[in-house]
C-alpha positions as CSV (number, residue, x, y, z in Angstrom):
1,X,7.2,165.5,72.1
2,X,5.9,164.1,68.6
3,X,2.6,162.2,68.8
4,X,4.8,159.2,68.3
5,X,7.1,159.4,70.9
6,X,6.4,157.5,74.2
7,X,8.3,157.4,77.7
8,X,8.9,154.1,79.2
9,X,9.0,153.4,82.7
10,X,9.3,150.2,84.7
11,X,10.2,149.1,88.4
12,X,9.8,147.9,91.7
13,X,8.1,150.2,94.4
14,X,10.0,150.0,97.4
15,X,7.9,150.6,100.7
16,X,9.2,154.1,101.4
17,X,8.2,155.2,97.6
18,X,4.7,153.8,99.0
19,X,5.2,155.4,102.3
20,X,5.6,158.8,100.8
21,X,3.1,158.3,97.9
22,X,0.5,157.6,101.0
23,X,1.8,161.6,102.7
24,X,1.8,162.9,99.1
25,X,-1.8,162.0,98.3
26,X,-3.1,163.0,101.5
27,X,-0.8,166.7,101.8
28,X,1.1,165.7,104.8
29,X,4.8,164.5,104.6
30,X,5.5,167.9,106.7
31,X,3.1,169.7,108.4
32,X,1.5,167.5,110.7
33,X,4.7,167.1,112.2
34,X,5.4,171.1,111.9
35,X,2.1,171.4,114.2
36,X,3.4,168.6,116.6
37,X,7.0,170.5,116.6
38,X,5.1,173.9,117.3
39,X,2.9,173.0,119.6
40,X,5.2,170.9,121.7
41,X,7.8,173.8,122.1
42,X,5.2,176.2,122.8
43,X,4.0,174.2,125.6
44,X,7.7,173.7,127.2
45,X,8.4,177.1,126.6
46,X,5.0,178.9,128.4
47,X,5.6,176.0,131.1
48,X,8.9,176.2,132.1
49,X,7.8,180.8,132.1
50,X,5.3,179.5,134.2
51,X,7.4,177.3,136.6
52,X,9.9,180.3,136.8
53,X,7.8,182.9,138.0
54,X,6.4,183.5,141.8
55,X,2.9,181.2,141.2
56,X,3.6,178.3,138.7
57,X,0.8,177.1,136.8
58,X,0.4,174.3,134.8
59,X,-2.4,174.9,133.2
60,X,-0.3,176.1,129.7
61,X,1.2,172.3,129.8
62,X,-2.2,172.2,127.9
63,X,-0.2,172.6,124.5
64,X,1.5,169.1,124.9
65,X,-1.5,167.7,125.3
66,X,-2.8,168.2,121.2
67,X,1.0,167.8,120.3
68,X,1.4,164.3,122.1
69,X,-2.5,163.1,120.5
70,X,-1.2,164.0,116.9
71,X,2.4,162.2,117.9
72,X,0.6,159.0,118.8
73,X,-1.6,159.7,115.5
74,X,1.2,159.9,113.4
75,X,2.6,157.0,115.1
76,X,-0.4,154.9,114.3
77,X,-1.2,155.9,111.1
78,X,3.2,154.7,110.2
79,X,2.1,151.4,111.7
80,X,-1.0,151.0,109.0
81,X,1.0,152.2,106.4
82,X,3.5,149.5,107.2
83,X,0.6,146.4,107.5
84,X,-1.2,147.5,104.2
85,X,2.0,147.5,102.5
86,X,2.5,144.0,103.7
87,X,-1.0,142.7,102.6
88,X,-0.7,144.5,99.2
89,X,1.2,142.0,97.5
90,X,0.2,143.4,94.1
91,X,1.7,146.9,95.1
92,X,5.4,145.3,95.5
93,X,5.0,143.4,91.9
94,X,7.4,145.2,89.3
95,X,5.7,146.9,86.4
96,X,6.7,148.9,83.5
97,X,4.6,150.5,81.1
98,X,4.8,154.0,78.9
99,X,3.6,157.8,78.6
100,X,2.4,158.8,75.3
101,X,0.1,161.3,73.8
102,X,-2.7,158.4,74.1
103,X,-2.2,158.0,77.7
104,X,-1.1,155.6,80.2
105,X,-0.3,152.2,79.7
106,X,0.5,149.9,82.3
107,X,1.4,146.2,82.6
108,X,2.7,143.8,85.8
109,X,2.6,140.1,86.3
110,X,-1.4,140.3,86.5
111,X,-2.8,142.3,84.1
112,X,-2.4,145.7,81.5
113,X,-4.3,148.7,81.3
114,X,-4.5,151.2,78.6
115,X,-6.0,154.1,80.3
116,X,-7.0,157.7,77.9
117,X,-6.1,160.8,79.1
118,X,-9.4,161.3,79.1
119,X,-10.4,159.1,81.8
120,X,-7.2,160.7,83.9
121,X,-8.5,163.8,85.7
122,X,-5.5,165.0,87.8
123,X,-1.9,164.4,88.8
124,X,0.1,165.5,91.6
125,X,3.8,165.8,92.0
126,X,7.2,165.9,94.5
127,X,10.1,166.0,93.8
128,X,10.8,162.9,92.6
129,X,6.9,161.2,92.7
130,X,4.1,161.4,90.4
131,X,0.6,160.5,91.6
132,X,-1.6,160.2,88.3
133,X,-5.1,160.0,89.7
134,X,-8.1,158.2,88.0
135,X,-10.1,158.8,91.2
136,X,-10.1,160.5,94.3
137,X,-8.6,157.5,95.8
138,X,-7.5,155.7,92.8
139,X,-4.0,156.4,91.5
140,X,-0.7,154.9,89.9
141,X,2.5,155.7,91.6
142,X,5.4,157.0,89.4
143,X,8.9,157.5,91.4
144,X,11.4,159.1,89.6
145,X,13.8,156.2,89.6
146,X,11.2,154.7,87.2
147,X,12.6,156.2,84.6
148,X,15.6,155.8,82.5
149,X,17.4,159.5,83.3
150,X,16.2,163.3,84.2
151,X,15.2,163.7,80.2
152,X,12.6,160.9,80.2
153,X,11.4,162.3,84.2
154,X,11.3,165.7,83.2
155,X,9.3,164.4,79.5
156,X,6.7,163.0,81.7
157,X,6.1,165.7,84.1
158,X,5.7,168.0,80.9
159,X,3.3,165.9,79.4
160,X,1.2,165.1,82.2
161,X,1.1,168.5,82.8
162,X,-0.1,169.2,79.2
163,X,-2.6,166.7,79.7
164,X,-4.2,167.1,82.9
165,X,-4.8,170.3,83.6
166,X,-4.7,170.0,87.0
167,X,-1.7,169.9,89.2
168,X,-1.3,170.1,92.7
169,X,2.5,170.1,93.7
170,X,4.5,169.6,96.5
171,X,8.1,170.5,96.9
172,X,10.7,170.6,99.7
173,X,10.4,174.7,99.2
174,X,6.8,174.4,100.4
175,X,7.5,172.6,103.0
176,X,10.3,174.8,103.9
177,X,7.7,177.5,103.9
178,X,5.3,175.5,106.1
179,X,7.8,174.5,108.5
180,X,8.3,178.8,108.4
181,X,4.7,179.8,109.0
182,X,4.6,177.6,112.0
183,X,7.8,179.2,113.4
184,X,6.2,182.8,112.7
185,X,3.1,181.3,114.5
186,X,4.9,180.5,117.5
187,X,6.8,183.6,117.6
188,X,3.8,185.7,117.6
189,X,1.9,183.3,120.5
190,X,5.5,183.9,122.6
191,X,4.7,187.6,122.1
192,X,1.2,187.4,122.7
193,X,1.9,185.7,126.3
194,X,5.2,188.4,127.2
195,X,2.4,190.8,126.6
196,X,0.0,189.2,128.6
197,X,2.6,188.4,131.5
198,X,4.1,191.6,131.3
199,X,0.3,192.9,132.3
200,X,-0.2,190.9,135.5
Protein backbone atom coordinates (compact mmCIF):
# COMPACT_ATOMS: atom_id res chain seq x y z
CA UNK A 1 0.00 0.00 0.00
CA UNK A 2 1.24 3.69 -0.68
CA UNK A 3 2.13 5.75 2.43
CA UNK A 4 -1.18 7.53 1.66
CA UNK A 5 -3.45 4.95 1.55
CA UNK A 6 -5.45 4.06 4.82
CA UNK A 7 -8.07 1.21 5.66
CA UNK A 8 -11.17 2.18 7.39
CA UNK A 9 -13.05 0.18 9.75
CA UNK A 10 -16.02 0.80 11.90
CA UNK A 11 -18.65 -1.26 14.00
CA UNK A 12 -20.38 -2.67 16.77
CA UNK A 13 -18.75 -5.56 18.85
CA UNK A 14 -21.19 -8.05 19.40
CA UNK A 15 -20.69 -10.14 22.65
CA UNK A 16 -19.45 -13.31 20.88
CA UNK A 17 -16.71 -11.13 18.87
CA UNK A 18 -15.80 -10.21 22.67
CA UNK A 19 -16.23 -13.72 23.79
CA UNK A 20 -13.80 -15.11 21.35
CA UNK A 21 -11.35 -12.02 21.50
CA UNK A 22 -11.26 -12.99 25.41
CA UNK A 23 -10.14 -17.14 24.16
CA UNK A 24 -7.96 -15.62 21.47
CA UNK A 25 -5.90 -13.46 23.78
CA UNK A 26 -5.54 -15.99 26.33
CA UNK A 27 -4.72 -19.21 23.61
CA UNK A 28 -7.78 -21.19 24.53
CA UNK A 29 -10.87 -21.28 22.24
CA UNK A 30 -9.93 -25.18 21.85
CA UNK A 31 -7.76 -26.91 23.85
CA UNK A 32 -8.95 -26.62 27.23
CA UNK A 33 -11.94 -28.24 26.05
CA UNK A 34 -9.66 -30.93 23.93
CA UNK A 35 -8.09 -31.79 27.54
CA UNK A 36 -11.68 -31.93 29.16
CA UNK A 37 -12.88 -34.15 25.90
CA UNK A 38 -9.59 -36.47 26.43
CA UNK A 39 -9.53 -36.85 29.73
CA UNK A 40 -13.21 -37.49 30.24
CA UNK A 41 -13.14 -40.43 27.58
CA UNK A 42 -10.18 -41.83 28.93
CA UNK A 43 -11.72 -42.06 32.25
CA UNK A 44 -15.00 -43.88 30.85
CA UNK A 45 -13.09 -45.95 28.79
CA UNK A 46 -10.38 -47.43 31.59
CA UNK A 47 -13.63 -47.52 33.86
CA UNK A 48 -16.00 -49.28 32.20
CA UNK A 49 -12.30 -52.09 31.24
CA UNK A 50 -12.27 -51.98 34.75
CA UNK A 51 -15.96 -52.73 35.60
CA UNK A 52 -15.70 -55.50 32.89
CA UNK A 53 -13.03 -57.56 34.12
CA UNK A 54 -13.09 -60.22 37.23
CA UNK A 55 -12.08 -57.31 40.10
CA UNK A 56 -13.52 -53.84 39.15
CA UNK A 57 -11.73 -50.94 40.41
CA UNK A 58 -12.58 -47.56 40.43
CA UNK A 59 -9.75 -46.05 41.18
CA UNK A 60 -9.07 -45.08 37.15
CA UNK A 61 -12.62 -42.99 37.44
CA UNK A 62 -9.76 -40.66 38.71
CA UNK A 63 -9.52 -39.18 35.13
CA UNK A 64 -13.11 -37.56 35.42
CA UNK A 65 -12.22 -36.06 38.29
CA UNK A 66 -9.53 -33.19 36.43
CA UNK A 67 -11.99 -33.37 33.41
CA UNK A 68 -15.15 -32.40 35.45
CA UNK A 69 -12.73 -29.37 37.66
CA UNK A 70 -11.74 -27.83 34.15
CA UNK A 71 -15.65 -28.33 33.00
CA UNK A 72 -16.86 -26.35 35.89
CA UNK A 73 -13.80 -23.91 35.16
CA UNK A 74 -14.75 -23.33 31.89
CA UNK A 75 -18.17 -22.95 32.96
CA UNK A 76 -17.33 -20.21 35.34
CA UNK A 77 -14.86 -18.41 33.53
CA UNK A 78 -18.27 -18.18 30.36
CA UNK A 79 -20.27 -16.80 33.22
CA UNK A 80 -17.49 -13.80 33.82
CA UNK A 81 -17.02 -13.29 30.42
CA UNK A 82 -20.82 -12.73 30.19
CA UNK A 83 -20.97 -10.11 33.51
CA UNK A 84 -17.87 -8.02 32.28
CA UNK A 85 -19.45 -7.72 28.99
CA UNK A 86 -22.43 -6.38 30.61
CA UNK A 87 -20.53 -3.85 32.95
CA UNK A 88 -18.37 -2.71 29.93
CA UNK A 89 -20.64 -0.39 28.41
CA UNK A 90 -17.81 1.33 26.58
CA UNK A 91 -16.92 -2.07 24.85
CA UNK A 92 -20.51 -2.32 23.12
CA UNK A 93 -20.17 1.57 21.86
CA UNK A 94 -19.66 1.49 17.91
CA UNK A 95 -16.40 2.84 16.70
CA UNK A 96 -14.70 3.26 13.46
CA UNK A 97 -11.39 4.44 12.91
CA UNK A 98 -8.39 3.60 10.08
CA UNK A 99 -5.03 1.65 9.37
CA UNK A 100 -2.38 3.55 7.75
CA UNK A 101 1.34 3.59 7.56
CA UNK A 102 1.15 6.06 10.75
CA UNK A 103 -0.74 3.69 12.76
CA UNK A 104 -3.94 3.23 14.46
CA UNK A 105 -6.56 5.60 14.78
CA UNK A 106 -9.48 5.12 16.66
CA UNK A 107 -12.57 7.14 17.60
CA UNK A 108 -16.16 6.18 19.53
CA UNK A 109 -18.69 8.26 21.23
CA UNK A 110 -16.05 9.09 24.07
CA UNK A 111 -12.90 9.84 22.82
CA UNK A 112 -10.03 9.25 19.77
CA UNK A 113 -6.70 7.88 19.86
CA UNK A 114 -3.93 8.18 17.37
CA UNK A 115 -1.64 5.48 18.46
CA UNK A 116 2.20 5.02 16.33
CA UNK A 117 3.14 1.90 15.32
CA UNK A 118 5.74 2.43 17.51
CA UNK A 119 4.00 2.32 20.62
CA UNK A 120 2.11 -1.10 19.09
CA UNK A 121 4.35 -4.00 20.00
CA UNK A 122 2.34 -7.10 18.80
CA UNK A 123 -0.74 -8.38 17.11
CA UNK A 124 -2.43 -11.62 17.08
CA UNK A 125 -4.81 -13.07 14.64
CA UNK A 126 -7.92 -15.81 13.82
CA UNK A 127 -9.52 -16.25 11.26
CA UNK A 128 -11.62 -13.52 11.18
CA UNK A 129 -10.13 -11.34 14.57
CA UNK A 130 -7.32 -9.12 15.08
CA UNK A 131 -5.98 -8.42 18.48
CA UNK A 132 -3.59 -5.35 18.11
CA UNK A 133 -1.87 -5.24 21.46
CA UNK A 134 -0.45 -2.02 23.24
CA UNK A 135 0.14 -4.02 26.36
CA UNK A 136 0.14 -7.36 27.64
CA UNK A 137 -3.39 -6.85 28.68
CA UNK A 138 -4.24 -3.92 26.65
CA UNK A 139 -5.60 -4.36 23.21
CA UNK A 140 -8.18 -3.20 20.40
CA UNK A 141 -10.47 -5.76 18.95
CA UNK A 142 -10.66 -5.89 15.05
CA UNK A 143 -13.37 -8.53 13.74
CA UNK A 144 -13.34 -9.09 10.29
CA UNK A 145 -16.78 -7.75 9.65
CA UNK A 146 -15.27 -4.42 10.54
CA UNK A 147 -14.25 -3.99 7.40
CA UNK A 148 -15.71 -3.02 4.17
CA UNK A 149 -14.83 -6.52 2.01
CA UNK A 150 -11.89 -9.38 2.05
CA UNK A 151 -9.45 -6.63 0.11
CA UNK A 152 -9.60 -4.03 3.00
CA UNK A 153 -9.30 -7.39 5.80
CA UNK A 154 -6.59 -8.98 4.00
CA UNK A 155 -4.81 -5.02 3.55
CA UNK A 156 -4.82 -4.85 7.24
CA UNK A 157 -3.52 -8.17 8.10
CA UNK A 158 -0.58 -7.35 5.59
CA UNK A 159 0.17 -4.23 7.12
CA UNK A 160 0.07 -5.11 10.60
CA UNK A 161 2.10 -7.79 9.83
CA UNK A 162 4.68 -5.42 8.18
CA UNK A 163 4.53 -3.40 11.14
CA UNK A 164 4.70 -5.49 14.12
CA UNK A 165 6.89 -7.91 13.80
CA UNK A 166 5.35 -10.10 15.91
CA UNK A 167 2.52 -12.35 15.19
CA UNK A 168 1.11 -15.02 17.08
CA UNK A 169 -1.76 -16.78 15.04
CA UNK A 170 -4.45 -18.97 15.57
CA UNK A 171 -6.37 -20.75 12.99
CA UNK A 172 -9.04 -23.49 12.84
CA UNK A 173 -5.96 -25.81 11.29
CA UNK A 174 -4.21 -25.48 14.63
CA UNK A 175 -6.88 -26.26 16.39
CA UNK A 176 -7.60 -29.12 14.29
CA UNK A 177 -4.13 -30.18 15.03
CA UNK A 178 -4.62 -29.75 18.78
CA UNK A 179 -7.76 -31.45 18.86
CA UNK A 180 -5.30 -34.40 16.97
CA UNK A 181 -2.43 -34.51 19.49
CA UNK A 182 -4.93 -35.02 22.21
CA UNK A 183 -6.51 -37.96 20.31
CA UNK A 184 -2.85 -39.44 19.56
CA UNK A 185 -2.46 -38.86 23.47
CA UNK A 186 -5.28 -40.88 24.30
CA UNK A 187 -4.49 -43.53 21.98
CA UNK A 188 -1.13 -44.13 23.34
CA UNK A 189 -2.53 -43.99 27.25
CA UNK A 190 -5.26 -46.90 25.86
CA UNK A 191 -2.12 -48.82 24.74
CA UNK A 192 -0.13 -48.11 27.65
CA UNK A 193 -3.10 -49.62 29.96
CA UNK A 194 -3.80 -52.96 27.28
CA UNK A 195 -0.17 -53.43 27.98
CA UNK A 196 -0.36 -53.08 31.51
CA UNK A 197 -3.66 -55.29 31.73
CA UNK A 198 -2.51 -57.68 29.42
CA UNK A 199 0.51 -58.21 32.21
CA UNK A 200 -1.61 -58.96 35.22
Amino acid sequence: MSSDEVIPFAGTLSFEQYRRAQLLHLKDSVTRWSVIVALGAIGVFLLAVNLASDQPSWSSAGFLVPSAALLLLRVLQERSYRRTWRSHQLARERIRGQLSDHGLAIEGEYGSARIPWDRLYRWRAADDLLLIYEGSNAMHLLPRAFFAGEEDWQAARDLIAAKLSTMETHTRWSSVKQLLLWVAIFIVLVLLYAAWAGKG
